[in-house]
C-alpha positions, 0 to 999 in steps of 0.5 A, spaced: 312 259 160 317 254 159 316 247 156 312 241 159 314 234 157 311 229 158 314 223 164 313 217 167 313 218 175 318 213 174 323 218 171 321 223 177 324 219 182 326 212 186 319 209 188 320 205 194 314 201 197 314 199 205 313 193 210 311 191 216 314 187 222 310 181 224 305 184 229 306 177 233 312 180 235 312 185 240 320 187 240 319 189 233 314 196 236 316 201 241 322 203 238 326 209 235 324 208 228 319 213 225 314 209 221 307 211 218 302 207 217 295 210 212 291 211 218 297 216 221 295 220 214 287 220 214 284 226 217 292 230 216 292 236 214 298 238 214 304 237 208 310 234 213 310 229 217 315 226 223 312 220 226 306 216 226 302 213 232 308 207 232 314 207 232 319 201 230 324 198 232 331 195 229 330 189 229 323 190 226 326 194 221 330 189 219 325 183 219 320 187 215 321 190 207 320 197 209 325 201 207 329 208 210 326 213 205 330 220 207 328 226 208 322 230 203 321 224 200 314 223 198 309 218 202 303 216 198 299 211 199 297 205 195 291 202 198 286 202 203 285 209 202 290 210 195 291 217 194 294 220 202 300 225 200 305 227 205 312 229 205 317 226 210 320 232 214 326 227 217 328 220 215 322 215 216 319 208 214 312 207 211 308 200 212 306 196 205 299 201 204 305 206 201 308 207 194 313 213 196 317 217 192 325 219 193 325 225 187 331 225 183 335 232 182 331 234 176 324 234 181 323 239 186 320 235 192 315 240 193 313 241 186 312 232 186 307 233 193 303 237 189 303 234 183 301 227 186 295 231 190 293 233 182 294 227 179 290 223 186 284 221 181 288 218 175 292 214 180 287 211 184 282 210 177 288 205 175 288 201 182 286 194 182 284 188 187 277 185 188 277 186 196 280 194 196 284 197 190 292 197 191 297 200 186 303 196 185 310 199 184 310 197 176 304 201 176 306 207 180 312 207 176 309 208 168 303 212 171 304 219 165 304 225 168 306 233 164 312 237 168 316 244 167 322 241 163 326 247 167 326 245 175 325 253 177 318 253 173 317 247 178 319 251 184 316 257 183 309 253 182 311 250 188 313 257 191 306 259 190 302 254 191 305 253 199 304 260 200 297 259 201 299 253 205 304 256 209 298 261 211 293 255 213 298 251 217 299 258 221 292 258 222 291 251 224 297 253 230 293 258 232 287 254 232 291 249 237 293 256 242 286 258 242 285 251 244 289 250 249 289 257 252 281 255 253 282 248 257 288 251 261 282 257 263 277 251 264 281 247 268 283 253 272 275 254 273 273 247 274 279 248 280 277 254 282 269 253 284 265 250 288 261 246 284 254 241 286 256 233 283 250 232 278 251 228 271 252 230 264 245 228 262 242 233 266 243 239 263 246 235 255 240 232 250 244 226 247 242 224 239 245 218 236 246 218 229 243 213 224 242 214 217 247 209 214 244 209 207 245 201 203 252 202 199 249 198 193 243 204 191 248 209 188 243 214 188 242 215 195 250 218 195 252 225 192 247 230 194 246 235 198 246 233 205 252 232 209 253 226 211 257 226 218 261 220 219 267 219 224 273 219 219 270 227 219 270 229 226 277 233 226 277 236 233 275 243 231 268 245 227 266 241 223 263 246 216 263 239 211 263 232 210 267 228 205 261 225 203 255 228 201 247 224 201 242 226 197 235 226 200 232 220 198 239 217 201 237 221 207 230 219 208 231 211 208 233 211 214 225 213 216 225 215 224 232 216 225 233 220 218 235 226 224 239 232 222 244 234 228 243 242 228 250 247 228 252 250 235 252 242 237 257 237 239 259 231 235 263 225 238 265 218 235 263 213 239 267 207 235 273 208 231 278 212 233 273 213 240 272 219 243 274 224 237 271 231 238 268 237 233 263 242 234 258 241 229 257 248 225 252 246 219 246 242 219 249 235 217 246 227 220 250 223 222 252 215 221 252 210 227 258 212 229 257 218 232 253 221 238 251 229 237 250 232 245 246 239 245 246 242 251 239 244 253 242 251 254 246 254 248 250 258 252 254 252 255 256 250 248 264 252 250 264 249 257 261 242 254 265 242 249 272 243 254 268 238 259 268 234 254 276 235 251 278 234 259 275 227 260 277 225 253 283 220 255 277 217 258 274 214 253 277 209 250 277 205 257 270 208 258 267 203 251 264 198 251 264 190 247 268 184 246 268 185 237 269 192 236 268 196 242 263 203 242 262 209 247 255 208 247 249 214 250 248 211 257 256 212 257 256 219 256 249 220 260 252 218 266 259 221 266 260 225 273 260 233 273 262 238 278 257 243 277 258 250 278 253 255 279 249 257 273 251 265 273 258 263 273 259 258 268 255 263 263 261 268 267 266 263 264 262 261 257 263 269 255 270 268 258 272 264 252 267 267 247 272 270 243 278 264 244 273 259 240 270 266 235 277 267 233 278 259 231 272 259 228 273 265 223 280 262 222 276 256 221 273 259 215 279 263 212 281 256 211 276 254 208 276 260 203 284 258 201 283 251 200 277 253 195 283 259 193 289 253 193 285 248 189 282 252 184 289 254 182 292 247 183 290 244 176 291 250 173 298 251 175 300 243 174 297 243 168 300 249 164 293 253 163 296 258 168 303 260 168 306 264 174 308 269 168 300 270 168 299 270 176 305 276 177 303 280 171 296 281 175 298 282 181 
């Protein structure tokens, strides 16, 4: 193994925060500039990024202070949430929510990527602020961390490391096919049949998710109960939870501390609206969620494909003038062609096998981020060298 010295991340590369154009001024937006915000980056899971949910334009680039970064540079967020970690897989610009790193030829960019994800904990421990925590540039700069002196080590640690990502990533395009083949069979099935116009609610059971523990009681916080919130539905199955309750947290919600069960369907109501997952673990949910049961469980996949085609509805179907909500009766009400019982069930044995293979999918992916991350700290520490990994294979 060769020798680790402690740096600066200063010493690794450029640190370059972002800007904003003037959202007053909608010239700024619409244009052919890639620029990334921190929402673009919750509930990413990929390690490259090439555009964000907005673009900017040339004069919106020029009239703020967000800077060109090029390509494998480094995007992390510096507040709201700190610690969000991609790399720029083209010339992009960053909001002011970011401190990213341009790495200088002593730094593998990939090996960097990992080391931030490593290093997410200290660096968000050094925030400061007292409405959210913010990491400034002089901070981000003189943060110490230990890196191989030799930019090979570096790289083949990185090497590593994105073999188990390469494989996750193809999963997760795999996943997207089996997706897509499904809606394509269900539209298919929809225009084929003859269907009796009915509404969801009769043949669906609608939950509302309540259990929204108080933030000043710590013990409610960290236990065993998956706490499902909208930030964790991720238009697939859904197995965990960022945060987690502990039962004296679940059980102040009194009446409403209701579990959803697995083979149901979770969507979110507020927020990003109309968001889907499919629930595959017993978990509750906060008030931004609805869980929809079908009454038979068979139906599971043709809800679930209902549901993904009137999607691109549901944001003008919400309602409220503060903050608009897809509420239950919304949902209750929607309009269902409904074929005969036998050959929707027909259908649903279809597409059995497309959603089994995504869900195992699912789970092997589970297993690798479990494999990825138990190897991540001991990699970039220097406990485990690829000396060691090689001599046992």
């Amino acid at each position: 193994m060769g020798k680790w010295l402690q740096r600066k991340l200063g010493d690794l590369g450029e640190i370059v925060g972002g800007g904003t154009p003037s959202t007053k001024n909608e010239s700024y937006y619409g244009g052919n500039i890639s620029w990334i915000t921190p929402k673009d980056l919750s509930n990413y899971s990929k390690r490259y990024i090439e555009r964000g949910e907005r673009n900017i334009t040339e004069s919106g680039y020029s009239n703020s202070s967000a800077k060109m970064l090029p390509k494998n540079s480094i995007l992390f967020t510096s507040r709201a949430p700190i610690g969000y970690v991609a790399i720029a897989s083209n010339e992009i610009c960053t909001n002011q929510g970011f401190k990213s790193i341009i790495p200088n030829d002593k730094t593998d960019y990939l090996f960097l990527y990992y080391l931030l994800k490593h290093n997410k904990d200290k660096i968000e421990s050094m925030g400061s602020g007292t409405t959210f925590k913010e990491i400034s540039g002089s901070t981000m700069k003189n943060i110490e961390v230990y890196v191989p002196e030799n930019l090979e080590e570096q790289r083949n640690i990185s090497l590593i490391l994105s073999s188990i990502d390469n494989k996750i990533e193809l999963n997760n395009q795999i996943n997207d096919y089996l997706e897509q083949i499904a809606q394509v069979m269900f539209i298919d099935f929809m225009t084929n049949h003859t269907g009796i116009s009915t509404k969801l609610k009769t043949f669906c059971n609608f939950q509302e998710g309540y259990v929204n523990p108080s933030q000043n009681h710590p013990e409610y916080f960290d236990g065993k109960v998956k706490w499902l919130r909208a930030v964790d539905i991720n238009e697939s199955f859904i197995f965990n939870t960022s945060r987690t309750l502990t039962d004296t947290g679940f059980e102040s919600a009194g009446k409403s501390a209701l579990l959803f069960k697995p083979d149901t369907i979770a969507i979110s109501k507020s927020g990003t609206i109309g968001r889907l997952g499919i629930v595959a673990d017993y978990m509750c949910g906060n008030r931004a969620i609805i869980n929809i049961v079908p009454h038979e469980a068979k139906l599971l996949h043709f809800v679930y494909l209902y549901l993904k085609s009137k999607q691109s509805e549901f944001e003008d179907l919400a309602v409220g003038s503060v903050q608009k909500n897809l509420y239950v009766p919304i949902l209750q009400d929607l309009d269902v062609s409904l074929p005969p019982m036998n050959e929707i069930l027909d259908f649903c044995e279809s597409v059995t096998s497309l959603f089994s293979q995504w869900k195992n999918n699912v789970i092997e992916n589970q297993n690798l981020v479990t494999a990825r991350d138990t190897l991540l700290p001991k990699l970039m520490s220097g406990e485990l060298s690829v000396e060691n990994l090689q001599d046992a294979k």
